[in-house]
C-alpha positions as a Python dict, from the first residue, in 0.01 Angstrom:
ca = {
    (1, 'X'): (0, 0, 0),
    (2, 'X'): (-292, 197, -77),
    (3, 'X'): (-659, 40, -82),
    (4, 'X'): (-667, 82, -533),
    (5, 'X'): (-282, -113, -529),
    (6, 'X'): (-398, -412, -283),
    (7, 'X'): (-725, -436, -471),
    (8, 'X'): (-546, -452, -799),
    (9, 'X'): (-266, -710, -679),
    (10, 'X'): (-582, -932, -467),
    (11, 'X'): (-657, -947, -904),
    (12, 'X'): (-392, -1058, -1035),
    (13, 'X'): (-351, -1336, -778),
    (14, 'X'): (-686, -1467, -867),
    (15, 'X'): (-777, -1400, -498),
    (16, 'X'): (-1173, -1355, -477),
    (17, 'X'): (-1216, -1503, -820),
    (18, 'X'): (-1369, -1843, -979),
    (19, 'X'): (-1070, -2076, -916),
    (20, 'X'): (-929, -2190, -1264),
    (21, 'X'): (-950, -2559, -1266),
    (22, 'X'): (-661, -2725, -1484),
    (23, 'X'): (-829, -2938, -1832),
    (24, 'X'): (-649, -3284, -1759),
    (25, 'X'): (-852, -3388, -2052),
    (26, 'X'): (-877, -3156, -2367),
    (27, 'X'): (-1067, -3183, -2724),
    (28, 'X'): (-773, -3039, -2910),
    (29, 'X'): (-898, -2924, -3306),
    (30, 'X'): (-593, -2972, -3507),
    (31, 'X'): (-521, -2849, -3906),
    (32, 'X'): (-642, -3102, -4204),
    (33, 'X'): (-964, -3172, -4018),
    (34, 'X'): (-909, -3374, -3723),
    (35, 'X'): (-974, -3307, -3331),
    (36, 'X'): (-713, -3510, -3084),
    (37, 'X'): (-825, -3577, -2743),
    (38, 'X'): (-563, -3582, -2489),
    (39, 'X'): (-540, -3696, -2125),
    (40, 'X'): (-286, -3513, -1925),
    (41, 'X'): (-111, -3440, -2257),
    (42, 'X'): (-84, -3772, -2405),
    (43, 'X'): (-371, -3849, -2646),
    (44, 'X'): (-645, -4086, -2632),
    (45, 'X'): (-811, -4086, -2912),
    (46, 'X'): (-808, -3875, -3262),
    (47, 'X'): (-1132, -3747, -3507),
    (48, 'X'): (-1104, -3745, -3854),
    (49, 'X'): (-1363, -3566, -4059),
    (50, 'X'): (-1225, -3443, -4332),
    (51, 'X'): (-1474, -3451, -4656),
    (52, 'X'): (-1226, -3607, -4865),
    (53, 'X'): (-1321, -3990, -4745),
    (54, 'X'): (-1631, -4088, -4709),
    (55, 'X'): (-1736, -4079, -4352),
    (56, 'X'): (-1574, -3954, -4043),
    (57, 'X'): (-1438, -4220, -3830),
    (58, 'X'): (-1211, -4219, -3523),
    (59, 'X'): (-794, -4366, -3500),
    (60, 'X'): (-671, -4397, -3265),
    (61, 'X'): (-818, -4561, -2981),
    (62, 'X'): (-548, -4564, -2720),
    (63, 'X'): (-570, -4828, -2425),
    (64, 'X'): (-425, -4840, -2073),
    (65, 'X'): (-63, -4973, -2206),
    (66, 'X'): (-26, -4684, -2433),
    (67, 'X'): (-82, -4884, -2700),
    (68, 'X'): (-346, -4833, -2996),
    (69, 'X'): (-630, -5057, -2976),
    (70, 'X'): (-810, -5013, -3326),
    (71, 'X'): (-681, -5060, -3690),
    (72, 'X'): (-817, -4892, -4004),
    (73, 'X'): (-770, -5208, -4207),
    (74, 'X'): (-861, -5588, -4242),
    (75, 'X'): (-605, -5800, -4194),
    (76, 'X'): (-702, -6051, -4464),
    (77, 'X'): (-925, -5829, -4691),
    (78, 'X'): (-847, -5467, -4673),
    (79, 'X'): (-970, -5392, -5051),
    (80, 'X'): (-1315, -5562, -4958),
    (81, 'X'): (-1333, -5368, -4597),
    (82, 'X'): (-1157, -5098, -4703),
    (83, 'X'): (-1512, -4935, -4497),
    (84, 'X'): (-1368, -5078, -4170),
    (85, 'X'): (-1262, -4785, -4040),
    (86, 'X'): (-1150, -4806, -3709),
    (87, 'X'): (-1454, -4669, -3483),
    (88, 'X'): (-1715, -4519, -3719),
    (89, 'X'): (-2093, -4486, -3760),
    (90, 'X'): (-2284, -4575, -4065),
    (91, 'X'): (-2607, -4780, -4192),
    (92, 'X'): (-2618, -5018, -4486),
    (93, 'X'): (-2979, -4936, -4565),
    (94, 'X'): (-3080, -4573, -4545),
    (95, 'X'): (-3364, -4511, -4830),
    (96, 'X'): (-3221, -4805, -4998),
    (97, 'X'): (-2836, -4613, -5032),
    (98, 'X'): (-2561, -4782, -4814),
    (99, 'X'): (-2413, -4562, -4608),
    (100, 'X'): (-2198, -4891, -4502),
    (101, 'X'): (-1980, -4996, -4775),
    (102, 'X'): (-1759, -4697, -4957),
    (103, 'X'): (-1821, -4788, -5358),
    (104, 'X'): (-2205, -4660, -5426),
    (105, 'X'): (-2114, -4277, -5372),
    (106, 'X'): (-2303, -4182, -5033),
    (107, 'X'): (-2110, -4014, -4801),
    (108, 'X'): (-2181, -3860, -4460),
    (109, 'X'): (-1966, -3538, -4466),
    (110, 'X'): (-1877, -3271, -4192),
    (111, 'X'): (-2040, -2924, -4120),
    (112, 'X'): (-1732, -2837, -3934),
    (113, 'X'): (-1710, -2845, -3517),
    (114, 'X'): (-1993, -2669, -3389),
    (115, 'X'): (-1853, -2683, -3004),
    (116, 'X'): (-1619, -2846, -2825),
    (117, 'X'): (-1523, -2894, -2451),
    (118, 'X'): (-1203, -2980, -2225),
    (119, 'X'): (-1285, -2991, -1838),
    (120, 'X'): (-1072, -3190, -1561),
    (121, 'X'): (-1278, -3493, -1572),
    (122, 'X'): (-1368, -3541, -1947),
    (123, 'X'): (-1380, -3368, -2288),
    (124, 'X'): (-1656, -3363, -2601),
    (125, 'X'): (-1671, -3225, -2959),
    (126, 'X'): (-2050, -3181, -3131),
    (127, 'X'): (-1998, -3200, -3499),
    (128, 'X'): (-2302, -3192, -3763),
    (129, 'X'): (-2266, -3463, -4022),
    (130, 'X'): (-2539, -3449, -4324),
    (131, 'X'): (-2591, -3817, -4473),
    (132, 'X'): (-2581, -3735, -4867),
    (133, 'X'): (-2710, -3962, -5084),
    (134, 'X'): (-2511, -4040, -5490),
    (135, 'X'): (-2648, -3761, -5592),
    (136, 'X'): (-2503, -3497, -5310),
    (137, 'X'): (-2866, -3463, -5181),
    (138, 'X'): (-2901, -3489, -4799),
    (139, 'X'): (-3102, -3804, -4701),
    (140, 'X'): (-3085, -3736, -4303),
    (141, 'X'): (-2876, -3474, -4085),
    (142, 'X'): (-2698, -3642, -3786),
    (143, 'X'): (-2562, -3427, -3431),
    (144, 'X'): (-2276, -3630, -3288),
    (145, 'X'): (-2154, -3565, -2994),
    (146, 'X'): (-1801, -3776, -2880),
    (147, 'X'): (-1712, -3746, -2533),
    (148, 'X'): (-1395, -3878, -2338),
    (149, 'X'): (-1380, -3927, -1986),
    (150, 'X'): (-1041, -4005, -1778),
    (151, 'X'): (-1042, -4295, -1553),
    (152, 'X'): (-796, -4452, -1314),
    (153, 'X'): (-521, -4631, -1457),
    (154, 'X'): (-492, -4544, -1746),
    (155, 'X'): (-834, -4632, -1848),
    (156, 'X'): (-1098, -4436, -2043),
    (157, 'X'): (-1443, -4387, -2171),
    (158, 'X'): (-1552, -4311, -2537),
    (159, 'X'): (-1915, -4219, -2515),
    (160, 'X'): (-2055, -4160, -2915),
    (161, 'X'): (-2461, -3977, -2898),
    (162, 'X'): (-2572, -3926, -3219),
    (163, 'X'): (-2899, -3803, -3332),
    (164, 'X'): (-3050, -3833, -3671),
    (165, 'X'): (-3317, -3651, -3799),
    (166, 'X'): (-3460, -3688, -4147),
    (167, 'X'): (-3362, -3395, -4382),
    (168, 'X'): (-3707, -3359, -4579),
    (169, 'X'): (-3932, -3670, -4702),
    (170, 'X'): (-3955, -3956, -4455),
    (171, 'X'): (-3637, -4175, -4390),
    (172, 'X'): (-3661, -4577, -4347),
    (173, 'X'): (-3385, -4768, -4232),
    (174, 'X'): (-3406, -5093, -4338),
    (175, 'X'): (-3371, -5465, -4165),
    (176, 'X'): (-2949, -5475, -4237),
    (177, 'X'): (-2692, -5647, -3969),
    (178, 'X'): (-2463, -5347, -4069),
    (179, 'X'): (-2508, -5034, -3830),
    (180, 'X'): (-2491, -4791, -3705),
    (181, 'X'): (-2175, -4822, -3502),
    (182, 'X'): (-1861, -5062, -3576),
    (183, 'X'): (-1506, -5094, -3419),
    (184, 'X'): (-1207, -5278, -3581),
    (185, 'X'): (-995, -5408, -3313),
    (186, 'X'): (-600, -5437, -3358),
    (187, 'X'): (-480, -5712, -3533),
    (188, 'X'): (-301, -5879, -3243),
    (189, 'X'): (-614, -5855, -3028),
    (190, 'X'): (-851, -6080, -3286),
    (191, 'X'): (-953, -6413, -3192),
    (192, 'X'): (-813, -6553, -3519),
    (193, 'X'): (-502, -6464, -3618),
    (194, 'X'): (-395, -6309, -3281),
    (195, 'X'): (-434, -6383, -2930),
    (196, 'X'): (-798, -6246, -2814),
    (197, 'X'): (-1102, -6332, -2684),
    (198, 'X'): (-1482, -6233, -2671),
    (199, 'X'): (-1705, -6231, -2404),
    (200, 'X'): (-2041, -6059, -2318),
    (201, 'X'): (-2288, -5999, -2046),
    (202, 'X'): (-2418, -6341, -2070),
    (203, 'X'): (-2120, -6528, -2021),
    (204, 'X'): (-2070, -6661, -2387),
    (205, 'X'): (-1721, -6604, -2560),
    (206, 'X'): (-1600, -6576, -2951),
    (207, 'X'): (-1811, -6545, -3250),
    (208, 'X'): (-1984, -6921, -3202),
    (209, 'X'): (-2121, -6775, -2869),
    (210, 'X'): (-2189, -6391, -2894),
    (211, 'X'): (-2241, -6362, -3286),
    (212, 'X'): (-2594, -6289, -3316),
    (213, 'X'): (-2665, -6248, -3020),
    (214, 'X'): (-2907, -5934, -2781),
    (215, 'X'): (-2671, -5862, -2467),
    (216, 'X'): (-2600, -5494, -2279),
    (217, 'X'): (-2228, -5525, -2365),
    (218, 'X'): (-2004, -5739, -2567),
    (219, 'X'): (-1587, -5696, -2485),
    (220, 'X'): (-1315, -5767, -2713),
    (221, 'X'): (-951, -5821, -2566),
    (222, 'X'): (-614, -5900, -2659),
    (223, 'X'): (-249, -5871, -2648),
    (224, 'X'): (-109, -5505, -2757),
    (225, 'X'): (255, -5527, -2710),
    (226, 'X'): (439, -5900, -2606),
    (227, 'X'): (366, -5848, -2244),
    (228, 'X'): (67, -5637, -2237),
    (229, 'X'): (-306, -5715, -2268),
    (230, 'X'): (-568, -5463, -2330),
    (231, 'X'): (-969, -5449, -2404),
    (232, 'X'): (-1267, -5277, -2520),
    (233, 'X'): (-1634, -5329, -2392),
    (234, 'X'): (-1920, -5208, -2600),
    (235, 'X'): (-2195, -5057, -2410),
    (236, 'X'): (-2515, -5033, -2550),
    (237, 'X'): (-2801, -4768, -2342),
    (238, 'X'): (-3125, -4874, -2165),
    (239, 'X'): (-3288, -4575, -2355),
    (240, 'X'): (-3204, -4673, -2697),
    (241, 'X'): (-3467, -4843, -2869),
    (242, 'X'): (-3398, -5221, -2956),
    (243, 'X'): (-3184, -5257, -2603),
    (244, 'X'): (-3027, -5476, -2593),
    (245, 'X'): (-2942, -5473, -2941),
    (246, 'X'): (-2809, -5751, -3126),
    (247, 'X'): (-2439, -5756, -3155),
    (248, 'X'): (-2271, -5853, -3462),
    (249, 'X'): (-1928, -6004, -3388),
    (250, 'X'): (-1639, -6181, -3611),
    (251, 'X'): (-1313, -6401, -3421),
    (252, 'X'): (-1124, -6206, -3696),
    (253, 'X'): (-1147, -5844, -3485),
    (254, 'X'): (-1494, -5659, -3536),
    (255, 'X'): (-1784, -5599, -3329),
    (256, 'X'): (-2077, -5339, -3445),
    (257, 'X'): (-2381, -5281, -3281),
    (258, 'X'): (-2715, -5454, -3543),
    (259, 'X'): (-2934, -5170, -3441),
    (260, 'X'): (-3163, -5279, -3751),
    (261, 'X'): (-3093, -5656, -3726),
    (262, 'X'): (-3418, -5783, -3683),
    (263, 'X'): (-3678, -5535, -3855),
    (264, 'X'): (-3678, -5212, -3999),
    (265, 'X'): (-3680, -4844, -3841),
    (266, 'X'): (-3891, -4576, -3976),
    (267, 'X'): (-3823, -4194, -3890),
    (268, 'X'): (-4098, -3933, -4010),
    (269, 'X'): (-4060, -3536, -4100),
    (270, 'X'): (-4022, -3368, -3770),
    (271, 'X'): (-3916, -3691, -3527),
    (272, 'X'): (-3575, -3785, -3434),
    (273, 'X'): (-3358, -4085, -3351),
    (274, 'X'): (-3077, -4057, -3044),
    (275, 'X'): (-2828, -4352, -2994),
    (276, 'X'): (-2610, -4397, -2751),
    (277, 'X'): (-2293, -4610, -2722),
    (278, 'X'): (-1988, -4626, -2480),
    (279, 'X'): (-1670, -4746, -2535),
    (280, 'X'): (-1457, -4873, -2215),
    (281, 'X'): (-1086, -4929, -2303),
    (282, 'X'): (-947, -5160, -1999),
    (283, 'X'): (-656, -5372, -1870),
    (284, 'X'): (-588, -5705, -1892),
    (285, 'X'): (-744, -5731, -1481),
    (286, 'X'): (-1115, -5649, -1615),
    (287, 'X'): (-1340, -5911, -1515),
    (288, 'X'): (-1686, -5935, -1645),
    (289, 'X'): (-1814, -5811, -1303),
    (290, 'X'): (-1556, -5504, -1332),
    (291, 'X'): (-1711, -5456, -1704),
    (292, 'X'): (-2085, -5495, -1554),
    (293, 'X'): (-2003, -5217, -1309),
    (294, 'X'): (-1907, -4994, -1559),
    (295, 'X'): (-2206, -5059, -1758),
    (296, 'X'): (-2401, -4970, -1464),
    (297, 'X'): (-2293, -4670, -1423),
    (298, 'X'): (-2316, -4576, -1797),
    (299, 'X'): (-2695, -4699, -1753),
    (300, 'X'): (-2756, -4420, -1506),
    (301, 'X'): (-2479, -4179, -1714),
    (302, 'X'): (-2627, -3824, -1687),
    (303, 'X'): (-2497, -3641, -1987),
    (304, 'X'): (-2385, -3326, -1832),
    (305, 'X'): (-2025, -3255, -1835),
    (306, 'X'): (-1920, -3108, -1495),
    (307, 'X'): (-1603, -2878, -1451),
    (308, 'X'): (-1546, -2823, -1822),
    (309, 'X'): (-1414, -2514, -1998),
    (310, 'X'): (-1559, -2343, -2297),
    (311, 'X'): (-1341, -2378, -2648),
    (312, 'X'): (-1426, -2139, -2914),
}
């Protein structure tokens, strides 16, 4: 074989090149607006941001039994929480307009995906979402940034990082419970009306104990199938201003972070606000020390995704 021919065939083989490292996780963009996430081929979680409802939101949330761990409705009051859409991000105060409840108009629409990311570890998707105001005028523009990492077992992170920045005159968002982000456990997992429990970093359980209440994390778990338990832990970030925030927590299946529960936030021309949030979906074996650990290392997280490939 001549020196050109081995050269050529050395190539082909990959020999002498970057080594191609398989995407067990992948940020998937699928038709009618929506991005899937997908561990090893079976998906995690799903994006919705189509601009026909009025703020993105994400369902499902799939936990370590394969089973979804969110709902997109209330089981005694969907009309009235019809906003209760499984994990989403919104503020009942911006300017005076709720971007909260779905009946005054506002709505926080969709740019389209400006990246996205699959790697062996963990995937991401950065999405620009303008906050409009009733009269289709942007209020604030928001970079969000969803990232899903594969764990042992079965298990996963959700990590949300959004950051708002005011679109023109100053922004003030005002002293609400409601915001920025919520999560609408399954039905069977509630306290009432199914078999859950809450707990948080403190050692308090259920809505009596961890309503109202600052702590680092706040978990919510329940049955998922007849002989299957699963959970998710809320993490709020060191960095974020407010830590530990207030949580705002109900036996009949919600938890949402009260970023602005006890005063207001103001945001000026030119300055910016960055949350962070993790969600860890777990088996029925998580102990609060297991969840601690885990909110340890998202403490320390450094927001670099390793070993990911490029999507275009």
């Amino acid at each position: 074989m001549t020196a050109g021919a081995t050269a050529v065939l050395l190539a082909v083989c990959g020999v002498g090149a970057e080594t191609f490292v398989f995407p067990r996780v992948q940020a998937v963009p699928l038709d009618g607006r929506q991005c899937a996430f997908e561990i090893d081929g079976v998906e995690a979680a799903r994006y919705h941001y189509a601009n026909n409802t009025p703020k993105p939101y994400i369902f499902p949330l799939i936990g370590p039994a394969g089973r979804r761990l969110t709902s997109v409705s209330h089981p005694v009051d969907p009309k009235g929480h019809r906003h209760h859409r499984s994990i989403w991000i919104g503020h009942h105060d911006v300017n005076g307009v709720s971007f909260w409840a779905e009946d005054g108009g506002a709505r926080i629409v969709s740019q389209g995906i400006e990246a996205y990311q699959s790697g062996a570890e963990s995937a991401a998707l950065t999405m620009v979402h303008p906050w409009l105001g009733p009269d289709g005028q942007p209020l604030m523009t928001e970079k969000r940034t969803l990232t899903v990492h594969r764990l042992p077992g079965g298990e996963s992170y959700l990590d949300l990082v959004c950051t708002w920045t005011p679109a023109g005159t100053s922004v003030m968002l005002g002293k609400t419970p409601f915001g920025f982000l919520g999560v609408r456990v399954a039905d069977t997992m509630a306290v009432r009306g199914g078999g859950g429990s809450v707990r948080n970093a403190e050692g308090e359980q259920n809505e009596t104990g961890v309503h109202w209440k600052r702590s680092r994390w706040v978990d919510y778990t329940g049955p998922v199938a007849p002989d299957e338990t699963n959970g998710i832990a809320f993490f709020d970030h060191p960095d974020n201003p407010h830590f530990p925030t207030y949580f705002h927590v109900r036996d009949e299946g919600w938890m949402g972070a009260a970023f602005c529960y006890e005063e207001p936030y103001a945001l000026e021309p030119g300055a910016s606000l960055t949350l962070r949030y993790r969600l860890y979906t777990h088996g029925a074996e998580a102990t609060p020390e297991d969840i601690e650990r885990h909110w340890k290392v998202f403490a320390v997280l450094d927001e670099n995704l390793e070993g990911t490939t490029a999507g275009k």
